[in-house]
C-alpha positions in Angstrom: -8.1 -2.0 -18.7 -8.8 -2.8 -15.0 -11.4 -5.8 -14.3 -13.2 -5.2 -10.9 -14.4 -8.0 -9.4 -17.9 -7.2 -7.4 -19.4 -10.7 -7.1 -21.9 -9.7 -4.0 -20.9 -11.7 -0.6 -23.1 -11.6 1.5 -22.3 -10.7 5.2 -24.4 -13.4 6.9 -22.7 -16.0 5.0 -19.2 -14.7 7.0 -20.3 -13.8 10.3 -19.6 -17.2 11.4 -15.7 -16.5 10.4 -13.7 -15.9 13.5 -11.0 -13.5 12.7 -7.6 -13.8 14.8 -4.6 -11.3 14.4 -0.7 -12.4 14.9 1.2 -8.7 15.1 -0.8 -5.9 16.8 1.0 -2.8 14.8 -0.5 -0.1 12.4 -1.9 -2.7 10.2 -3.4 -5.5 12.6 -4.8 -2.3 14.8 -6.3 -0.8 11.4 -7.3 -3.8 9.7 -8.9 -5.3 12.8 -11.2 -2.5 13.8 -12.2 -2.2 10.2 -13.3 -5.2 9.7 -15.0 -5.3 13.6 -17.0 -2.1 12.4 -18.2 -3.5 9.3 -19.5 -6.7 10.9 -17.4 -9.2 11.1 -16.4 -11.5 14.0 -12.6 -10.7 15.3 -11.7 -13.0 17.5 -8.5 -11.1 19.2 -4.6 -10.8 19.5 -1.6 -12.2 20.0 1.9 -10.6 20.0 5.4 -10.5 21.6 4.0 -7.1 23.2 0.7 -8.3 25.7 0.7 -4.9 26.0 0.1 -4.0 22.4 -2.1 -7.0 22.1 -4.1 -5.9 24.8 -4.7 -2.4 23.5 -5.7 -4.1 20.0 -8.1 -6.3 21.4 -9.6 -3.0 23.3 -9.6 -1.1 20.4 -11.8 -3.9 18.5 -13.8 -5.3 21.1 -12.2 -8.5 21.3 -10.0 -10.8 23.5 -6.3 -11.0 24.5 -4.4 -14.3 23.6 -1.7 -14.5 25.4 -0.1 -17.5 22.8 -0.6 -18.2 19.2 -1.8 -21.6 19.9 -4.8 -20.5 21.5 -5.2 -17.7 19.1 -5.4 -20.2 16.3 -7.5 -22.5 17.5 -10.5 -19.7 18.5 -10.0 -18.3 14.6 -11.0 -19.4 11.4 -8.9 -16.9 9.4 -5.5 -15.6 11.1 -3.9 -12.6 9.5 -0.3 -12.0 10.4 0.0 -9.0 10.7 3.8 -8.6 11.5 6.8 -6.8 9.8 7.0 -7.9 6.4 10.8 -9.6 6.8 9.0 -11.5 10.0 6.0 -12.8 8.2 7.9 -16.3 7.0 9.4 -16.9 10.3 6.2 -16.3 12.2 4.5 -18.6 10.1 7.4 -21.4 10.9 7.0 -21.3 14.0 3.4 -21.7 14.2 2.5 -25.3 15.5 1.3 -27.1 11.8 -1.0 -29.6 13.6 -3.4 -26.5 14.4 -3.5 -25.7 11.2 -5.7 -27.9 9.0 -8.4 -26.2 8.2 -7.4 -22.3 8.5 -6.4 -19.4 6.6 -3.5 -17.5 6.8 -3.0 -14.4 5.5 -0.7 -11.5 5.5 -0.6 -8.2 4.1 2.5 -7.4 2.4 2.3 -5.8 -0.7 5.6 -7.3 -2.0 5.3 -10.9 -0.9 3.4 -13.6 -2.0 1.0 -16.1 -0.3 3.0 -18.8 -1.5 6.6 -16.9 -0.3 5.3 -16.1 3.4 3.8 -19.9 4.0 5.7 -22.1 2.2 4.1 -25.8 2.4 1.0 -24.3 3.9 -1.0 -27.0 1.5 0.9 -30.0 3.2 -1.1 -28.7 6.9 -4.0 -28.8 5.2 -4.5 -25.1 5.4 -4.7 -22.0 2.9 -2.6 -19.1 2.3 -3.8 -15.9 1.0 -2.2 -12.3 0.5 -4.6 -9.5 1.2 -2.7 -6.2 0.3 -4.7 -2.4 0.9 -3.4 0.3 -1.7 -3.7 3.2 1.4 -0.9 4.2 3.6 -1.8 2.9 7.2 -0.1 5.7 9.5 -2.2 5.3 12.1 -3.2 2.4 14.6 -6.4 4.6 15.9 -7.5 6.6 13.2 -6.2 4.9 9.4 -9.3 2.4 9.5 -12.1 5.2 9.1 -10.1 5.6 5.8 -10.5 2.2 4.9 -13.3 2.3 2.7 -11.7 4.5 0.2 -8.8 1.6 0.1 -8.5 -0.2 -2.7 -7.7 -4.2 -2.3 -5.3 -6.5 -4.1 -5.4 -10.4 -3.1 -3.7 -13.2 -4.4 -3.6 -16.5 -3.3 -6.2 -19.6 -2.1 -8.8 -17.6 -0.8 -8.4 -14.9 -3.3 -11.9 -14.9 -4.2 -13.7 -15.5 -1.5 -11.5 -12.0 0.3 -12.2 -10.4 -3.0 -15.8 -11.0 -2.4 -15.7 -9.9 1.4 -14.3 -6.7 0.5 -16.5 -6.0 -1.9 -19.6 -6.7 0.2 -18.4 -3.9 2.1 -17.7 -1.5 -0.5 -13.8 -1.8 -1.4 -12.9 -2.1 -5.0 -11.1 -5.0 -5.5 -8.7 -6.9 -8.2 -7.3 -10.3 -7.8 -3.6 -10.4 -8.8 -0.8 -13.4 -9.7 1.7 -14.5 -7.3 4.2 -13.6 -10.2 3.6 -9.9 -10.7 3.6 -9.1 -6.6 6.9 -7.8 -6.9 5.9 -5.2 -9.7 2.5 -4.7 -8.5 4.3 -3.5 -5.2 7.2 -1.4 -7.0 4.2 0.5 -8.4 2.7 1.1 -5.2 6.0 2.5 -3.8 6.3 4.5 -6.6 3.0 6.2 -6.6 3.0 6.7 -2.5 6.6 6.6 -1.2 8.8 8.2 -4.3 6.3 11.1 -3.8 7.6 11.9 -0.2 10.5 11.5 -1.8 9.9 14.5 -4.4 8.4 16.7 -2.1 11.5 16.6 0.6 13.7 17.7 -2.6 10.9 20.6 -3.4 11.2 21.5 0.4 15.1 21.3 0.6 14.8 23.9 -2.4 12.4 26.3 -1.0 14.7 26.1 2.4 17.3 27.5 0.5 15.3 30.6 -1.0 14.7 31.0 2.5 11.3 28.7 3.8 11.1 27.3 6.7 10.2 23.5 6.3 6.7 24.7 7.4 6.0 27.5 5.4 7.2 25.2 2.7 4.8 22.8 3.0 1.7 25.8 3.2 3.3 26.6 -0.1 3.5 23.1 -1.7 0.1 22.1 -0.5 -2.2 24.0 -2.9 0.1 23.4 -5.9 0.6 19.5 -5.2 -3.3 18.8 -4.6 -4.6 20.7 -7.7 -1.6 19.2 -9.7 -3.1 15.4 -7.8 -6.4 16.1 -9.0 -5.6 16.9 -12.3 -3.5 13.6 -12.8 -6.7 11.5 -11.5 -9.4 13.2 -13.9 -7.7 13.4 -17.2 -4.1 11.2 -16.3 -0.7 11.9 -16.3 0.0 12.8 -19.8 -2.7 15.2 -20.0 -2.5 16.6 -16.7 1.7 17.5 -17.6 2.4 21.4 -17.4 5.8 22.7 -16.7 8.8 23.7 -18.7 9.4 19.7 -20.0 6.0 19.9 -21.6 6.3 23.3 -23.3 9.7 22.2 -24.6 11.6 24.9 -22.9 15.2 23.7 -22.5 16.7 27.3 -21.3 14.9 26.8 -18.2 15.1 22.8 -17.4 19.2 24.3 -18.0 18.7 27.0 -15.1 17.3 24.3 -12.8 19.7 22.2 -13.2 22.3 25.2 -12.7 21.0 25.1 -9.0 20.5 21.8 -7.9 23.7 20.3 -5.9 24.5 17.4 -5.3 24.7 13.8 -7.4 21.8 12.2 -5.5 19.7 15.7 -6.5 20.5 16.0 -9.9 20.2 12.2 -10.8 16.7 12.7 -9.5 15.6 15.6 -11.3 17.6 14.3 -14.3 15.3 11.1 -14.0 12.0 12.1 -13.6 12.5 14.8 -16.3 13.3 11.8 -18.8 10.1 10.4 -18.0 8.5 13.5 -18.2 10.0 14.4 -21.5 8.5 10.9 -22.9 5.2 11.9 -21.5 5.8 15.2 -23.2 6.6 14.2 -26.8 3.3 11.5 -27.1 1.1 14.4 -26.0 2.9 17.0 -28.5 4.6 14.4 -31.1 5.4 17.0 -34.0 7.5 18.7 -31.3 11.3 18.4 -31.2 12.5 17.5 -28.1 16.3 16.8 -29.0 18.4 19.4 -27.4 15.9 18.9 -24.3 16.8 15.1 -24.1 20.4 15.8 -25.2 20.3 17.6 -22.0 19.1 15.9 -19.6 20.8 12.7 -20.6 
């Protein structure tokens, strides 16, 4: 069972906390402005783009750096904000001496504080991994969403970020560096393997005779009522469909008309979880010839 940490901290005890951002994408936009609107003190931007850098500094009320040396020595905190296969190397190639005394953080789901600054203890400063559960799609609008987000940090400061975001609302949980890895692949699962559902679900209406759009108009009703189903009672409960009712004729006539290895291996896949699902909700059912099947 999930532990949520809600020790209260309060916002006067941060407001002295400069806030500086290396990467001005998506996330350091988002992130930034979030932050900025719940009270807390960003200091500004640096990136390779001035450009973008200027436009986040805009967007959040604060100033342009044009180098990371200056950045870091008008911030307390500096998240780095970057491409996740860039985080490391940004950090490198930070000057150590300006260091002592700072947190870095980053906000990779799949990386931890101790993988993106190694040796950060040896400059005297700390290295934390603050990770939101929410798709950030947006540089202007993802951070009014923010709230609903739910946080996962890890590293030195994990606590005291824990604390932050829960002054401001956020559930939050504090994770191991050694679980990052599956912490993330169940993330991608819940958020990116969907998309990855849907496209199939589209690619099947298109050839009954949709139009991507009129797919989706379709899909949309089914999909949310299915969503909220799955968060009231859970998964298991919430499983309908011809797996659940054990009816192998039709499972047989879907797999009939899906084409393709990549297709079938998915459908063939899922419906093996599903069939587990199926047989702990119903287990005086006999679901052999359906998992002979789909094997």
């Amino acid at each position: 069972m999930l532990s949520f940490n809600f020790r209260v901290y309060y916002l006067s005890e941060v407001n002295d906390m400069k806030i500086g951002f290396i990467g001005a994408g998506k996330v350091g936009f988002s992130l930034g402005k979030y932050l900025a609107v719940k009270g807390m003190d960003i200091s500004g931007y640096y990136s390779r783009s001035e450009m973008s850098a200027h436009e986040a500094a805009e967007f959040t009320g604060s100033e342009l750096f044009l180098s990371p040396e200056r950045l870091i020595i008008n911030s307390d905190a500096v998240f780095i904000t970057v491409p996740d296969g860039e985080i490391k190397n940004t950090y490198l190639s930070l000057p150590k001496e300006l260091l002592c005394g700072k947190q870095l953080c980053h906000c990779s789901g799949a990386m931890s504080a101790e993988e993106a600054f190694p040796g950060i203890a040896e400059c005297g400063a700390k290295g934390t991994s603050v990770h939101p559960l929410f798709p950030v799609s947006s540089r202007t609008e993802s951070y009014k969403e923010l709230g609903n987000a739910f946080f996962c940090i890890e590293g030195d400061c994990a606590d005291e970020w824990s604390s932050i975001f829960s002054s401001v609302g956020n559930h939050t949980r504090i994770i191991s560096s050694g679980i990052k890895s599956r912490y993330h692949a169940a993330c991608s699962v819940a958020s990116n393997l969907v998309c990855g559902l849907i496209e199939e679900s589209i690619g099947l209406l298109e050839q009954c005779g949709f139009n991507e759009k009129e797919a989706l108009t379709a899909l949309e009703p089914l999909v949310i009522s299915n969503i909220r189903r799955i968060f009231a009672v859970g998964p298991t409960a919430a499983l309908t469909g011809p797996v659940e009712r054990n009816d192998v004729s039709t499972v047989k006539k879907h797999l009939s008309c899906i084409s393709g290895d990549i297709d079938v291996n998915v459908y063939r896949s899922v419906t093996k979880k599903l069939a587990e699902m199926a047989l702990r909700r119903h287990p005086e059912a006999d679901y052999t010839e359906m998992n002979e099947l789909i094997r």
